[in-house]
Backbone as CSV, one residue per row, in Angstrom:
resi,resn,N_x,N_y,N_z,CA_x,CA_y,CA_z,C_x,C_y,C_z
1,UNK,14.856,1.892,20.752,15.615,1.538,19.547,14.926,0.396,18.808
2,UNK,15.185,0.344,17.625,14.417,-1.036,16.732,15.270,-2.160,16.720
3,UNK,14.168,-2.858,16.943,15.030,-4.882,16.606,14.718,-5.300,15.782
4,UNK,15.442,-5.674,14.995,15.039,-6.672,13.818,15.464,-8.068,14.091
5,UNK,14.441,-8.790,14.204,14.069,-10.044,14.335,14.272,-10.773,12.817
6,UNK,15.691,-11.475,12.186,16.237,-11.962,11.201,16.763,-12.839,11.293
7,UNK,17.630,-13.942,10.520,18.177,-14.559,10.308,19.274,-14.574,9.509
8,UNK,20.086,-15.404,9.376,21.381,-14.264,8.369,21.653,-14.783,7.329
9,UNK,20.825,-15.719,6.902,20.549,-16.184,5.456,19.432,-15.908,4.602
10,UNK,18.030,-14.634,5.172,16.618,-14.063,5.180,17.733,-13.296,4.266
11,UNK,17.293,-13.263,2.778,17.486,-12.333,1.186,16.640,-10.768,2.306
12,UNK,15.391,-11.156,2.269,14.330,-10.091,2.711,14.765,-9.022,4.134
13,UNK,15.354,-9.357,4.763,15.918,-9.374,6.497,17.515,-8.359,5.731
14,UNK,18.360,-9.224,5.140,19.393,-8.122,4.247,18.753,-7.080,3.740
15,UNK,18.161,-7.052,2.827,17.362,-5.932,2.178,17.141,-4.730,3.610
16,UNK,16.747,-5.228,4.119,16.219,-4.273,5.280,17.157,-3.677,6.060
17,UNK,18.412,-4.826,6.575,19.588,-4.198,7.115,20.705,-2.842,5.915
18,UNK,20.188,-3.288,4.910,20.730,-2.204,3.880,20.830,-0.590,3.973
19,UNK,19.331,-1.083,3.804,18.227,-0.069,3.849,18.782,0.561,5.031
20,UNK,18.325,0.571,6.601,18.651,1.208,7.719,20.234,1.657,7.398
21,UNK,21.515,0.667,7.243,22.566,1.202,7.428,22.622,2.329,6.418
22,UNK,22.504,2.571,5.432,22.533,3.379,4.240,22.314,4.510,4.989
23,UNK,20.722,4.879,5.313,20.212,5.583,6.085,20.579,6.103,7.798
24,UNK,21.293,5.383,7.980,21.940,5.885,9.467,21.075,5.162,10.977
25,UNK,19.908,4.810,10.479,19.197,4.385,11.405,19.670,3.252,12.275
26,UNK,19.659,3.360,13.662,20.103,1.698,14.280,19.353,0.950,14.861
27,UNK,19.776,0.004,14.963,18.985,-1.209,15.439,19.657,-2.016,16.058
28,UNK,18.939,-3.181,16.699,19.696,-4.423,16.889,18.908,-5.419,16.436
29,UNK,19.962,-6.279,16.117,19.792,-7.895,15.470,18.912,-8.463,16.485
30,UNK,17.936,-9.586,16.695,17.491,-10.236,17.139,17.612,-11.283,16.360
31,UNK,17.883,-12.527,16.565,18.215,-13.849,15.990,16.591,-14.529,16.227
32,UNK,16.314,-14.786,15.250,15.052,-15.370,14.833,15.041,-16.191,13.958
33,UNK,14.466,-18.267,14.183,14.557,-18.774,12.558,12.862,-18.989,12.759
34,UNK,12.468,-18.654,11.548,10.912,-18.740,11.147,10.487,-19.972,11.689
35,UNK,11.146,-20.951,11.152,10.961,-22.709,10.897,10.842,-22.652,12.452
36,UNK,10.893,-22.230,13.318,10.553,-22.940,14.751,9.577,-22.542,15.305
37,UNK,8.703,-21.427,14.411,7.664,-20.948,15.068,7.256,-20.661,16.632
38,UNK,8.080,-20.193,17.104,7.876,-19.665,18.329,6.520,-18.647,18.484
39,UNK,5.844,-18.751,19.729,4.690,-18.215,20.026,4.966,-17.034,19.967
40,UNK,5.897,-16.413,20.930,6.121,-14.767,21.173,6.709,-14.402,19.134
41,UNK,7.348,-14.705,18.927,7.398,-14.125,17.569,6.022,-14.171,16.852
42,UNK,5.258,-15.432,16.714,3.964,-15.218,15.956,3.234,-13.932,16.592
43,UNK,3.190,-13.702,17.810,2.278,-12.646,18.274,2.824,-11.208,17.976
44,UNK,4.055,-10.976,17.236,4.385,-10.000,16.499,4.522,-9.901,14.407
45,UNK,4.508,-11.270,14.232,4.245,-11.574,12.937,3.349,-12.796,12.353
46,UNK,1.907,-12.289,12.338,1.046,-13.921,12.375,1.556,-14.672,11.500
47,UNK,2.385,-14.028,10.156,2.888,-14.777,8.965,3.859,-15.830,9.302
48,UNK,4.478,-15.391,10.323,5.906,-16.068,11.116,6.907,-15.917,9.933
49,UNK,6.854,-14.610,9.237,8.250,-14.343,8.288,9.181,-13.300,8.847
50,UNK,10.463,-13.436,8.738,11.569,-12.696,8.691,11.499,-11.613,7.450
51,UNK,11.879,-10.520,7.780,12.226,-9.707,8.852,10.694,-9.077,9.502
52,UNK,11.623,-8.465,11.139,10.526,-8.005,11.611,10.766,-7.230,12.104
53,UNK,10.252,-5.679,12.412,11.177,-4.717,12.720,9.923,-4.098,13.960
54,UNK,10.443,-4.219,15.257,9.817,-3.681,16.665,10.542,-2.433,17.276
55,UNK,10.162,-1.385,17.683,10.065,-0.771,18.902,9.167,-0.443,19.696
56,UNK,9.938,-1.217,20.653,8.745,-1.191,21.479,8.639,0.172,22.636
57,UNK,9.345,1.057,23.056,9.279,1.997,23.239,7.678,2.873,22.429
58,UNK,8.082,2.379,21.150,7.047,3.078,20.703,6.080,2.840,20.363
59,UNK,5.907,1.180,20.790,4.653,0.152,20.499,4.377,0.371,18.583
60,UNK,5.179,-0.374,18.345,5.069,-0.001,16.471,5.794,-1.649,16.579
61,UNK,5.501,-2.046,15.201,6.027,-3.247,14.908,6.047,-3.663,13.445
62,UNK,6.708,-3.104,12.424,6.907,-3.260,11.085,7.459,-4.948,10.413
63,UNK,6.082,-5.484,9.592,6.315,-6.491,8.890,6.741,-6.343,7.468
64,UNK,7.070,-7.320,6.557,7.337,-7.282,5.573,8.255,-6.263,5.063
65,UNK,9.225,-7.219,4.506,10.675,-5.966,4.260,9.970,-4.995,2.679
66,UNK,9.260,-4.967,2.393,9.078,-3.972,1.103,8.036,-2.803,2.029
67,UNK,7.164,-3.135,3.114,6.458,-1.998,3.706,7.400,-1.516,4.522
68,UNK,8.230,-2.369,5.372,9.497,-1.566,5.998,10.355,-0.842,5.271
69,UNK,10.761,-0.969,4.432,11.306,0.107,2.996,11.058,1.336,2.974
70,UNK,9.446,0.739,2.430,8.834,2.267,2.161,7.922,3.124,3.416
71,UNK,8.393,2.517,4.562,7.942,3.135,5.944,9.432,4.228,5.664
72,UNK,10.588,3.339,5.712,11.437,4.535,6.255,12.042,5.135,4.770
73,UNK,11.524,5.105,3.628,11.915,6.435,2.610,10.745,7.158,3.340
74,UNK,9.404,6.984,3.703,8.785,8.129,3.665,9.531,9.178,5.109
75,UNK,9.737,8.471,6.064,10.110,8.674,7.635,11.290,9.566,7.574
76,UNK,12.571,9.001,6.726,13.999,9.527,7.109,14.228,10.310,5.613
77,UNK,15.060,10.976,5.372,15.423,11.535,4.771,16.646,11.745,4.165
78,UNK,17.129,10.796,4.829,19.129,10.430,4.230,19.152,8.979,3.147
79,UNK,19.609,9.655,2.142,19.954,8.427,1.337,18.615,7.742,0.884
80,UNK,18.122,8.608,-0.026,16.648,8.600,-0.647,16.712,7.098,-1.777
81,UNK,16.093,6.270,-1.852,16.273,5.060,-2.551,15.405,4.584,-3.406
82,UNK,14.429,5.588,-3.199,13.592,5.970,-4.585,12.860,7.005,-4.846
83,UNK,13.673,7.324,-5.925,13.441,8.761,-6.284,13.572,9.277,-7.865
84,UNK,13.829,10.065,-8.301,13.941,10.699,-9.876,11.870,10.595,-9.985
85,UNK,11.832,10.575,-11.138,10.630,10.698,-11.938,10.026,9.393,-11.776
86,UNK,8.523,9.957,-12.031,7.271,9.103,-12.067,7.887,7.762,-12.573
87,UNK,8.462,7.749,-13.782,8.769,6.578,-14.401,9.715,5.637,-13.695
88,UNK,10.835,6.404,-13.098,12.064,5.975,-12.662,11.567,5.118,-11.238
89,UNK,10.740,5.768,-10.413,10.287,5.726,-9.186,9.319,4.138,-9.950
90,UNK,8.873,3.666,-10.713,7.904,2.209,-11.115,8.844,1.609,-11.464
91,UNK,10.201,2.208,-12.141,11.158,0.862,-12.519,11.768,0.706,-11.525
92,UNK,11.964,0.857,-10.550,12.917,0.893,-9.120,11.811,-0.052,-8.879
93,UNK,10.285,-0.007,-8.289,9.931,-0.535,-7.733,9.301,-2.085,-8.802
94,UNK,9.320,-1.516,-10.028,9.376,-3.337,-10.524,10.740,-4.102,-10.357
95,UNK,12.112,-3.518,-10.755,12.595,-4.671,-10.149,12.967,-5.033,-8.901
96,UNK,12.376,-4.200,-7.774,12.311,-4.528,-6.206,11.627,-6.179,-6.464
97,UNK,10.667,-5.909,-6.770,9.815,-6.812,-7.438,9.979,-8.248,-7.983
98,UNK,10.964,-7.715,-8.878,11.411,-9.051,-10.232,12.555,-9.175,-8.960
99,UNK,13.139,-9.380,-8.223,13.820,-9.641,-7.428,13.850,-10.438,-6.011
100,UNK,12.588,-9.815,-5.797,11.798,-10.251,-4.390,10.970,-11.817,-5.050
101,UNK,10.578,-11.388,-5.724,9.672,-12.394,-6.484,10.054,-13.855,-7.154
102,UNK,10.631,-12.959,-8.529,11.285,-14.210,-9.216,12.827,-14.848,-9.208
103,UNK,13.529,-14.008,-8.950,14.846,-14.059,-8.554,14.891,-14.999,-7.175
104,UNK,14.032,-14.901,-6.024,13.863,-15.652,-5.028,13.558,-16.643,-5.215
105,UNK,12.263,-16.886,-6.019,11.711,-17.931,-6.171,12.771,-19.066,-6.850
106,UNK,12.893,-18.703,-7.766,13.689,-19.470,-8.745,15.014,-19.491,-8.536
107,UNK,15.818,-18.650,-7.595,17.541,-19.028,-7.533,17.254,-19.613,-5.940
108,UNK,17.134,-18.429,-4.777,17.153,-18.488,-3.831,16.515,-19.023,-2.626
109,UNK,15.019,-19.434,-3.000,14.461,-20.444,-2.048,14.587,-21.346,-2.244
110,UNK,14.774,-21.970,-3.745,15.691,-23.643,-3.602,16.573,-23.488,-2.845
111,UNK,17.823,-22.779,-3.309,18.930,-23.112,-2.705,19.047,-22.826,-0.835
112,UNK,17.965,-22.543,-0.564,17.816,-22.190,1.227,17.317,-23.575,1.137
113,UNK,16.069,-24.161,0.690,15.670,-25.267,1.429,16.430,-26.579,1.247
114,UNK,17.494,-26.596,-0.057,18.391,-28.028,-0.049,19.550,-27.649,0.544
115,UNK,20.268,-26.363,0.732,21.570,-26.495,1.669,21.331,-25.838,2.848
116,UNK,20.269,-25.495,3.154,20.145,-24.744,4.859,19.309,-25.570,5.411
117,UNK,17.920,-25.829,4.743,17.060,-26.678,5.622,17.102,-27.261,5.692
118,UNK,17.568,-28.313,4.542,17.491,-29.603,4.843,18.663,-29.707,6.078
119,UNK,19.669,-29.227,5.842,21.062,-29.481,6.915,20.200,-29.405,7.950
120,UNK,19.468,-28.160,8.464,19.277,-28.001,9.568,18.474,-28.499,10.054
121,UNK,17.362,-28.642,9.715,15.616,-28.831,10.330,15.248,-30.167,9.994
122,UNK,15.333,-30.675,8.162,15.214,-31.859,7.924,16.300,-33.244,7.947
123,UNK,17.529,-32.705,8.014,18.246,-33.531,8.430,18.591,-34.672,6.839
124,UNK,18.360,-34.261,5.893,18.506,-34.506,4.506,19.424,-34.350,3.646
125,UNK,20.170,-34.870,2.717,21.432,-34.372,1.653,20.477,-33.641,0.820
126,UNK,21.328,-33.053,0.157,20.722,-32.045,-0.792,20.317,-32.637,-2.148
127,UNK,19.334,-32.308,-3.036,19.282,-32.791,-4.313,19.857,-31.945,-5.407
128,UNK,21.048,-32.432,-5.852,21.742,-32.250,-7.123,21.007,-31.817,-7.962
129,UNK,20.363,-32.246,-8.356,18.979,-31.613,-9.801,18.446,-30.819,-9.632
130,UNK,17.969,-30.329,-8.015,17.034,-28.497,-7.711,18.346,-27.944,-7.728
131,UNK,19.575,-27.835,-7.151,20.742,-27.224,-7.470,21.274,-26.480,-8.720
132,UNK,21.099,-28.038,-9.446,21.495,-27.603,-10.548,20.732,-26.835,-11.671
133,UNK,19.358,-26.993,-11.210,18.425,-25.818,-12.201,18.262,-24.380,-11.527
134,UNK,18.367,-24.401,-9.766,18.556,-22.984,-9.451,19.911,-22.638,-10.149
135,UNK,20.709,-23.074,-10.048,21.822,-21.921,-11.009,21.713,-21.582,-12.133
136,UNK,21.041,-22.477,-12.909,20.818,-22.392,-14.028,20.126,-20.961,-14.591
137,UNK,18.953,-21.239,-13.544,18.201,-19.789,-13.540,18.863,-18.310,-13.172
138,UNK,19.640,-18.986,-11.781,20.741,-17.856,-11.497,21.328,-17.121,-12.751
139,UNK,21.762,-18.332,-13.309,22.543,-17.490,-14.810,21.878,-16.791,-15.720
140,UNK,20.375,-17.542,-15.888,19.692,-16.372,-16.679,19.327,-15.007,-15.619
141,UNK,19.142,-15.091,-15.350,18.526,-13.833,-14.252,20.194,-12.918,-14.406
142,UNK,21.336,-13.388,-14.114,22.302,-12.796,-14.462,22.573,-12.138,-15.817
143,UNK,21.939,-12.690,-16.455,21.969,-11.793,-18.035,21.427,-10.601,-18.124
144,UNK,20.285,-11.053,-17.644,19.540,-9.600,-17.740,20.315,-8.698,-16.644
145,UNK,20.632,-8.953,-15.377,20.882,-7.695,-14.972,22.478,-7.630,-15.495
146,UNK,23.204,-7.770,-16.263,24.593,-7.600,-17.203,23.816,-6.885,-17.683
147,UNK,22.734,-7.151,-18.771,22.166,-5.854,-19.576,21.984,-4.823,-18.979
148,UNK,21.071,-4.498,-17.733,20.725,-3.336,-17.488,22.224,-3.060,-17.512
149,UNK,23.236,-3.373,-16.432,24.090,-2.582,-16.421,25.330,-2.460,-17.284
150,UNK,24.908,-3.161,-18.142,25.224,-2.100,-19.924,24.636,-1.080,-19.906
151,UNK,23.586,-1.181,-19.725,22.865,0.021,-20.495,22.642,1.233,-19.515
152,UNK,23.133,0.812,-18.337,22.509,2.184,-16.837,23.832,2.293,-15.495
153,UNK,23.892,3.499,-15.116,25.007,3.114,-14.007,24.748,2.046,-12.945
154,UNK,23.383,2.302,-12.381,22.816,1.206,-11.469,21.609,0.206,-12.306
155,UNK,20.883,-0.170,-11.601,20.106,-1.160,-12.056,18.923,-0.652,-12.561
156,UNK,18.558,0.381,-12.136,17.399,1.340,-12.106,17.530,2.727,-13.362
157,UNK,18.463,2.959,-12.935,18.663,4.312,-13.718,19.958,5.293,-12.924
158,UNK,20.105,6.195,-13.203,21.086,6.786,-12.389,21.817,6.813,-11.367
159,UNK,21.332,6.245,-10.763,21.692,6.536,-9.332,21.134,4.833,-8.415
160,UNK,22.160,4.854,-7.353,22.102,3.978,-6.643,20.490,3.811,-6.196
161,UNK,19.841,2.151,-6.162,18.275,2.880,-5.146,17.984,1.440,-4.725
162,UNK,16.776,1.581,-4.342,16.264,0.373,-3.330,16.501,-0.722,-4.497
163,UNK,16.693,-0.296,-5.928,16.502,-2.186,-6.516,17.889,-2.586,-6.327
164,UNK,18.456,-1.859,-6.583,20.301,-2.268,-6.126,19.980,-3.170,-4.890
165,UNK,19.379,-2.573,-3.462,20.054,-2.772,-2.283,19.209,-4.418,-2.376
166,UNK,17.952,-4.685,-3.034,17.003,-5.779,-3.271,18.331,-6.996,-3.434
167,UNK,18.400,-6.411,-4.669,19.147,-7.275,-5.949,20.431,-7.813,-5.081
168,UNK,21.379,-6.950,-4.008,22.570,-7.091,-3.642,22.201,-8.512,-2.558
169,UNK,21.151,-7.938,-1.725,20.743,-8.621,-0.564,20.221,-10.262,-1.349
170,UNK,19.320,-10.454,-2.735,19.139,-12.204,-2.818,20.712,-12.268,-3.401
171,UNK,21.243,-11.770,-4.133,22.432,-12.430,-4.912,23.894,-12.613,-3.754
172,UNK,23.191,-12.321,-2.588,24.700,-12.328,-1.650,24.471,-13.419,-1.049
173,UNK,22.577,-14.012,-0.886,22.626,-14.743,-0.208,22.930,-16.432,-1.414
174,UNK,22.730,-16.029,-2.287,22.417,-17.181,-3.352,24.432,-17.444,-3.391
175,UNK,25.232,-16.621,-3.658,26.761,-16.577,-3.439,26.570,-17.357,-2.451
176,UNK,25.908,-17.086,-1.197,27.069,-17.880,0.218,26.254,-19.556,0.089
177,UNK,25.534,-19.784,-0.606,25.089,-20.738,-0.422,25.819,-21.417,-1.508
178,UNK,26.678,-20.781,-2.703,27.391,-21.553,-3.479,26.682,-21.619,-4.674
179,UNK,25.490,-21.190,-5.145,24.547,-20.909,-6.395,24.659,-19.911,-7.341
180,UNK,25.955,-19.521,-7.532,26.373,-18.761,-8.249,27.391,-18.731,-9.272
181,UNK,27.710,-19.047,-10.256,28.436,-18.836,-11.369,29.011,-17.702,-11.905
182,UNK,29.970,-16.923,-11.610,30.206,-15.461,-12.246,31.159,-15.640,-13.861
183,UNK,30.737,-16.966,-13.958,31.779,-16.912,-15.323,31.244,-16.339,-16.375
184,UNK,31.675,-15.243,-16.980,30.745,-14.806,-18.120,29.767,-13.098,-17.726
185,UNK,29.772,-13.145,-16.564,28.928,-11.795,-16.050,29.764,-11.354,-15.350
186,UNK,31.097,-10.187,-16.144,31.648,-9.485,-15.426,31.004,-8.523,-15.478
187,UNK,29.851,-7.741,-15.575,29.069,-6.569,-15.979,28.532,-6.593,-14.102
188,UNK,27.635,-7.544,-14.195,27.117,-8.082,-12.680,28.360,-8.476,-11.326
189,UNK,29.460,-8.648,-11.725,30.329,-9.012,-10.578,30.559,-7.789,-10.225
190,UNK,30.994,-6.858,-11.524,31.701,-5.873,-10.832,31.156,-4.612,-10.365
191,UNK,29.158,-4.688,-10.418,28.388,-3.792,-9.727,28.297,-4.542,-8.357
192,UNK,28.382,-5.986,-8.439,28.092,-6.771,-7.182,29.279,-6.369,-6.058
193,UNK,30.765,-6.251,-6.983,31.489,-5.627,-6.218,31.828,-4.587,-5.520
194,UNK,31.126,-3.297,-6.073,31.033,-2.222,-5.894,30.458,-2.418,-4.488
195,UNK,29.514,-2.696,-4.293,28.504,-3.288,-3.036,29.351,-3.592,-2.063
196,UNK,29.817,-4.882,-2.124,30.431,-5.595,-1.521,31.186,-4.698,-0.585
197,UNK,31.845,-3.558,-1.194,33.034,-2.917,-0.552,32.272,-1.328,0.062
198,UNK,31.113,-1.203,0.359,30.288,-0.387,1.309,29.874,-0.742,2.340
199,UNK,30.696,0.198,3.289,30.000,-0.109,4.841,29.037,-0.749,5.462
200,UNK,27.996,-0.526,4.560,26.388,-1.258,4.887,26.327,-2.701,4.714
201,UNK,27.173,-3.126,3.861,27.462,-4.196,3.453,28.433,-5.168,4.044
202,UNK,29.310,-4.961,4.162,30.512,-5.694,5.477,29.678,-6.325,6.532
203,UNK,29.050,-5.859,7.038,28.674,-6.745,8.529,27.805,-8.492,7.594
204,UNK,27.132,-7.884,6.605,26.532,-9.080,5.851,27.652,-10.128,5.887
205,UNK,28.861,-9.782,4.999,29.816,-10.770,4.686,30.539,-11.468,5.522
206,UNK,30.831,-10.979,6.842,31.525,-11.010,8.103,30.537,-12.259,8.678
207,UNK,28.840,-12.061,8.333,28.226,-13.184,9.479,28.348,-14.294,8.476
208,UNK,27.693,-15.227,9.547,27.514,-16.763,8.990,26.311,-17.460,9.656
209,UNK,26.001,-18.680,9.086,25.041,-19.847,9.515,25.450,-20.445,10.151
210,UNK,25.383,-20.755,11.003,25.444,-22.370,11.693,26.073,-23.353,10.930
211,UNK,27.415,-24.144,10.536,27.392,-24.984,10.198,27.260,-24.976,8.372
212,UNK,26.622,-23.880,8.282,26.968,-23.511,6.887,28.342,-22.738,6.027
213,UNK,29.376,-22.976,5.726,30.267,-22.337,5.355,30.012,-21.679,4.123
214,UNK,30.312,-20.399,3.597,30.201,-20.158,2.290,31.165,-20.511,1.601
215,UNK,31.756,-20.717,0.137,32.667,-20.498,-0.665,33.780,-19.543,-0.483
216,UNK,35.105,-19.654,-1.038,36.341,-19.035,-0.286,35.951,-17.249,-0.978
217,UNK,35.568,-17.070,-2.374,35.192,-15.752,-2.741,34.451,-15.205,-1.800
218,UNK,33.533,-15.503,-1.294,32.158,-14.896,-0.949,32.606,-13.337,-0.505
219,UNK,33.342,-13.510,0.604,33.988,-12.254,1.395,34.808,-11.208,1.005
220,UNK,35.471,-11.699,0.127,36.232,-10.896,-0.849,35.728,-9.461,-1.361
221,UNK,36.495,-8.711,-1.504,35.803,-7.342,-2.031,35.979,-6.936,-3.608
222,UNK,36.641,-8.240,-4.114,37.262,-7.924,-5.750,36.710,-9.308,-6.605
223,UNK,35.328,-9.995,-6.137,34.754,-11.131,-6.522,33.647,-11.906,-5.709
């Protein structure tokens, strides 16, 4: 069976648990934090990043949650997550992209390293001013995806697909950390909600950090 070696605040590590539940595939959790660099984990990920997906039965060991993705669309066959046309199949995978990328960068790895790391590892209060410009960004980044979904059922085009499950996995984690503003983007709450209230999704909302509490919404299935 596969382990995924995650953490339960890893945007990238969600993405991946998505992905499998959607698809039917199981696994088990392995609790892994990067920041401690343990030897036996480096000797399965030299990067020492979350997620990491092993069976060892079958001596295979999948890094990086966007090649683990597209290992198992090519592999399984339930609950296809990118698909339609040439075109459709590049906008799925740019905003996998604009998601993984800039959406992380700019909402979600601030807000991991002033309310998770520092709590945890550095032992630091948080700075008010990276806070307050990750949301900031949060909110723009929220505009645009209000537009797409003006303009599309999902984020992509028709149909549910991997940029949804991207997009669900940083914006759930940027929510529990409290970096989120929904005032003004009911377009985005209420695809975020849609989410929220799928099977694949529940076990996300149910875990927690260490010592980290989320906000009283977070869990909710109507916000």
């Amino acid at each position: 069976m596969w382990r995924l070696y995650q953490f339960p605040l890893c945007p990238f590590s969600r993405k991946v648990r998505l992905l499998l539940s959607e698809k039917g595939v199981a696994y088990d959790l392995v609790r892994e934090n990067p920041w401690e660099a343990r030897e036996e984990f480096g000797l399965l990920n030299q990067a020492l990043k979350t997620p990491v997906l092993e069976d060892a039965g079958k001596g295979m060991v999948l890094c990086d949650s966007r090649a683990i993705c597209e290992y198992f669309e090519e592999t399984v066959d339930q609950a296809p997550m990118i698909v339609g046309t040439a075109a459709t199949r590049a906008e799925i995978r740019r905003l996998v992209a604009l998601v993984d990328e800039n959406f992380y960068q700019d909402v979600v790895l601030p807000l991991l390293h002033e309310r998770m790391k520092k709590r945890i590892v550095l032992r630091q209060p948080p700075d008010s001013r990276v806070l307050r410009a990750a949301m900031k960004l949060a909110d723009e980044h929220l505009d645009y995806f209000d537009w797409l979904i003006d303009n599309r059922p999902w984020l992509a085009g028709s149909q549910m697909s991997l940029a949804d499950l991207a997009a669900a996995a940083q914006i759930s984690v940027a929510d529990y950390l409290g970096g989120i503003d929904w005032s003004g983007h009911e377009q985005s709450r209420g695809w975020y909600s849609v989410f929220k209230s799928r099977p694949s999704f529940r076990p996300l909302l149910s875990e927690r950090m260490d010592g980290i509490h989320p906000p009283p919404h977070y869990a909710n299935m109507d916000g």
